[in-house]
C-alpha positions, 0 to 999 in steps of 0.5 A: 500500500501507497503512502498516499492510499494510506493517507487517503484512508487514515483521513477517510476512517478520520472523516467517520470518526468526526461524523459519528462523534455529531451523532453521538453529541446530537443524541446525548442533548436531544432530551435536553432540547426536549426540556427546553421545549416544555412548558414547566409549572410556573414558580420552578426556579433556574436550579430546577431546571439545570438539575432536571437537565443534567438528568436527561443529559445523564440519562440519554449517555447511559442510554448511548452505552447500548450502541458503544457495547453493540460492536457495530463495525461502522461505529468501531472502525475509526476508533478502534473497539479497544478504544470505545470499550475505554470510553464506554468505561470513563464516560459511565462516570461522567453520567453517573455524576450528572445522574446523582447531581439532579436529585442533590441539586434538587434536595440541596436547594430544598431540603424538605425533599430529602423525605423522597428518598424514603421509598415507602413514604415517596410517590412512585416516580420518586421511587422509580428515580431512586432505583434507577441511580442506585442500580446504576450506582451498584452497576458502576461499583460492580464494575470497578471493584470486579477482581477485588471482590473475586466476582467472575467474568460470566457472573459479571457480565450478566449483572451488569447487562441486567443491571443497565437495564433496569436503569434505563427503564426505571429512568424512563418510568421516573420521567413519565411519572414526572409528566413535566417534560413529556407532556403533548403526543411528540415529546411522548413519540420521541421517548417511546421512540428511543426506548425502542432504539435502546431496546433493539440495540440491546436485541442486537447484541443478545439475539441477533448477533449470536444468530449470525454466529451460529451460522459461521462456526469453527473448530478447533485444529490444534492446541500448541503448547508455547514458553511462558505458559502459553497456548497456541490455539488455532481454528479452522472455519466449517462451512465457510470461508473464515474471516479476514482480518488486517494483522494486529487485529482481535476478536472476542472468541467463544469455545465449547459453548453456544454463541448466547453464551456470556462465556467469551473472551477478547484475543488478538489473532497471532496467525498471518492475516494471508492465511484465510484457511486457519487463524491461530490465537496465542493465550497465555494461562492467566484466569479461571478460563485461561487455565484450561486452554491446554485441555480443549480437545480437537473438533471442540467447536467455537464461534468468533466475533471479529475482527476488531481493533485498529492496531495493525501496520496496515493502519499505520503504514510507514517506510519502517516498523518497530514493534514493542512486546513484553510476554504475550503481548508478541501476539498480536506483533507476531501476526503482523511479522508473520503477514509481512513475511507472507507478502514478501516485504522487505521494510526494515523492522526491529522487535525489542521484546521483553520477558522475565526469562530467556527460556519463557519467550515465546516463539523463540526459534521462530523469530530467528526464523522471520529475520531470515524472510524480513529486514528484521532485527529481534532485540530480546531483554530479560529481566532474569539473565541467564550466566554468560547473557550479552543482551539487554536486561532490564527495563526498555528506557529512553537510553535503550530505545536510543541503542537500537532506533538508529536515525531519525526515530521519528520516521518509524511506526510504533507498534507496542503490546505489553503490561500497561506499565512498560508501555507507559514507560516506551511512550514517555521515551519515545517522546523524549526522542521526539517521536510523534504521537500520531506515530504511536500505537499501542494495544490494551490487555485489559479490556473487560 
């Protein structure tokens, strides 16, 4: 691909990217248009109304989680599903304050309505308002206190779906029961309107899209026992033609269950993106799933939804690549080592990989390998040396990436995939030499 197909497609995905961020500005002040539009009793003083409109503010952000968590290939593109699944993260708590800041506003400048939080003295829309910010109070709390409290994944994720629900209906129940702002047939049309919008979302991602999984399944071909405690799992597609997917790319994947099953887990595909007739997927032993990778046995059918993510060098092209990994983080780079390999391309490309030990780095043999078929330097740092070890140790900083980029760092792409610490670390570095951020890019461990 062309520097200039490049540029023209960067600037095509960034076009997307500014016309769904109106859409999404637009649907988040609507309901607040709506409250400007009413005929409020008289006597309502501004507090009133600028608490009233944080709630709707609030309530229709919470109700845009719907489309950020359905996977729409469209919405995700440009940002990447990485990305949006962060955002759809930070944002819950901007919602969450303005949802709580309309009933405090409220009792702050009348205190006499602190009696509304008694549910059974409080009239029905008062209650209907308390259930939906508690619900969304124990969604959130959920969510960030998971692993402390030791709630499973698949415990999790059903909770938290149920749990969004029941906000955005006792919401909608608390604004009907408050009459105020959804008097006359139209503001009521729009309310019921995007109830559904939310509803059908909600149908989307639990019924739909399972439907079309089940129609595109995949075995297991074989399981690989990798260094460093880690499996090579690879599928092959029955009955269709697989998937194609840009190297560096992932997709939530799904064994021995049915596509309704909550029971599925975001993987960064490692096998080349040239080969359509078997994906491979490196998954280190990590969690209560992770652990019983090796025992998965061969014909075990599976399901994919995929692919997602924008971390890929046919994103971010550039006349040479250097690839940052620690541990398995070399998954989602060895698919874009791999995928250069098979095209034939002979761009410089250097890897500084970092692992606790020599004899956990995965794919080791196979790296001396690639730098036989690519312009590729492999430079290996370990945090425990073996006797008699010449390579780097330690942390990468700013004087090793200093070692090894050569001239003008600031030409490269920078592909990064690790702990969330070492990457942190890379990105003040690299800035320290003067690489641009647009330069950077980098892929998340964590994203649930």
């Amino acid at each position: 691909m062309s520097d200039s197909s490049t540029e023209r497609g960067s600037a095509g995905f960034a076009a997307q990217g500014v016309v769904w961020l109106v859409v999404y500005v637009l649907v988040a002040v609507t309901p607040l248009l709506v409250a400007l539009t009413a005929d409020p009793p008289p006597g309502r003083s501004f507090w009133v109304e600028f608490s009233v409109g944080l709630g709707f503010v609030g309530l229709a952000v919470m109700g845009l989680q719907f489309a950020i968590v359905s996977r729409f290939s469209a919405v995700n593109a440009p940002f990447g599903l990485d990305a949006v699944l962060h955002y759809h993260r930070e944002i819950s708590y901007v919602a969450f304050a303005m949802v709580l800041a309309h009933p405090a506003i409220l009792m702050v400048r009348r205190p006499e309505l602190l009696e509304l939080l008694n549910p059974v003295t409080a009239h029905w829309a008062a209650r209907f308002g308390l259930t939906s910010v508690l619900a969304l109070a124990l969604l959130i709390a959920a969510s960030v206190w998971r692993k402390r409290l030791g709630i499973r994944y698949e415990v999790w994720r059903v909770t938290h779906g149920l749990l969004a629900v029941i906000v955005i209906v006792t919401a909608l129940v608390h604004i009907e029961q408050a009459g105020y702002y959804v008097d006359g047939p139209w503001k009521r049309a729009l309310w019921i309107a995007m109830s559904a919008v939310f509803i059908a979302l909600l149908v989307n991602v639990r019924l739909v899209k399972p439907i079309r999984l089940m129609r595109r399944p995949w075995e297991i071909a074989s399981v690989t026992p990798e260094r460093g405690s880690a499996w090579t799992v690879a599928l092959r597609p029955i009955g269709h033609d697989g998937v194609r997917f840009l190297p560096g790319q992932f997709a939530w994947l799904r064994v021995d269950t049915s596509p309704f099953s909550v029971q599925e887990h975001p993987f960064s595909f490692s096998s080349s993106a040239e080969r359509t007739d078997e994906v491979t997927f490196t998954i280190k032993e990590a969690g209560d799933w992770t652990s019983t990778i090796g025992s998965i046995e061969l014909g075990t059918r599976a399901y994919l939804d995929g692919p997602f993510g924008v971390f890929s060098c046919d994103r971010n092209e550039g006349p040479r690549f250097v690839f940052v990994a620690g541990g398995v983080g070399i998954g989602p780079i060895m698919s874009m080592l791999r995928t250069l390999a098979d095209r034939g391309d002979r761009r410089p490309c250097l890897l500084i990989y970092g692992n606790p030990t020599w004899d956990g780095v995965i794919y080791r043999e196979e790296l001396d390998e690639l730098t036989e078929r690519l312009d590729l330097t492999v430079v290996h740092v370990l945090d425990e040396a073996p006797e008699g070890w010449e390579g780097e140790t330690g942390f990468v900083d700013r004087n090793m990436l200093a070692r090894h980029l050569g001239e003008r760092p600031d030409r490269a792409r920078y592909f990064m995939c690790g702990p969330t610490a070492m990457m942190g670390a890379v990105e003040d570095a690299l800035h320290e030499l003067a690489v641009p951020g647009a330069h950077i890019d980098f892929e998340q461990f964590d994203l649930v």
